[in-house]
C-alpha positions in Angstrom: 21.2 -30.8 145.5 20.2 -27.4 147.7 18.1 -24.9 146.4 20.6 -21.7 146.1 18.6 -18.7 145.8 20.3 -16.1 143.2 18.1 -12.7 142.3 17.8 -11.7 138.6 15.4 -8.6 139.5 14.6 -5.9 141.9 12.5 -3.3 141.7 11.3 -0.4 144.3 7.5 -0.9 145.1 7.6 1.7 147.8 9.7 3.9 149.7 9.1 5.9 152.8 12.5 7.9 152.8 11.6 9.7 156.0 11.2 7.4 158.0 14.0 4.9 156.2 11.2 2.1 155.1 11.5 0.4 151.7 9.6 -2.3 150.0 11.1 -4.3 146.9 9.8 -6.5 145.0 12.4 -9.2 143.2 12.9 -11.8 140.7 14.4 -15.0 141.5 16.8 -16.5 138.6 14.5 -19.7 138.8 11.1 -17.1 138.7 10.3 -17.4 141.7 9.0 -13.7 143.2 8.9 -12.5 146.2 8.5 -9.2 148.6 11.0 -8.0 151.1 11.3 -5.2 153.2 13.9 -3.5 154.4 15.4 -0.8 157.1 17.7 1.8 156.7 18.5 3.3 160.6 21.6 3.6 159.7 22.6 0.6 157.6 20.4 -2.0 155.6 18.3 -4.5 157.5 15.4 -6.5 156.3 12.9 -7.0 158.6 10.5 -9.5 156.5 10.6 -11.5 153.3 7.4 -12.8 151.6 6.5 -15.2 148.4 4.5 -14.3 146.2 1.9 -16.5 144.7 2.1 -16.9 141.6 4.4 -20.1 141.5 4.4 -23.1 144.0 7.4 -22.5 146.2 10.8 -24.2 145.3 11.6 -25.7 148.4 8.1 -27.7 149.9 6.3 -26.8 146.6 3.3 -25.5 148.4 1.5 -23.3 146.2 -0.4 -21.5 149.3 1.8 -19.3 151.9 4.8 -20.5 153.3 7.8 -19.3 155.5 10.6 -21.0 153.5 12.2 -18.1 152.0 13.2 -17.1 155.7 15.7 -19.6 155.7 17.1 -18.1 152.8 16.9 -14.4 153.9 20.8 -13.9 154.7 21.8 -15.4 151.4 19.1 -13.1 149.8 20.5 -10.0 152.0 24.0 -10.8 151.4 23.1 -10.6 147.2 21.4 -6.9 147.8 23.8 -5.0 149.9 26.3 -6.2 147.8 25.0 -5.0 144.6 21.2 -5.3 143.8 19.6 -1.9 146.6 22.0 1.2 145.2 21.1 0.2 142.0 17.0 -0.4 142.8 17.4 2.9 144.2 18.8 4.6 141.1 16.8 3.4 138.2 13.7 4.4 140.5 14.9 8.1 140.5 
């Protein structure tokens, strides 16, 4: 079976509105957290994606840094602009 990344979470760590830069944090439905960053000049674009390390990845199980959630970043992308950024963006306000 393939690992299917689905977020449960996401929260605003940082926002630069001037210059359209914004960090998020979120929650992965199987815990897994990560840190992605994101682009708005004019429409959403994330420009890097990060685990965090506080559990051993879910795809090679490494428990140090690794670049697997890249492969997952469109998935991941596809889940935000649909509904997960507006409503980040909100609840930070």
């Amino acid at each position: 079976m393939s690992y299917r990344p689905s977020i449960a979470q996401l929260q605003v760590a940082s926002k630069n509105e001037k210059d359209g830069l914004y960090e998020f944090t979120l929650q992965l439905v199987d815990g897994t957290k990560c840190r992605v960053f994101y682009s708005k000049s004019p429409d959403w674009k994330m420009t890097a994606i990060s685990r965090l390390q506080k559990t051993p990845c879910p795809v090679c199980r490494k428990d140090f840094i690794c670049k697997c959630m890249d492969q997952w970043s469109g998935d991941l992308h596809q889940q935000m602009s649909d509904e997960w950024i507006e409503k980040a963006l909100a609840e930070a306000e």
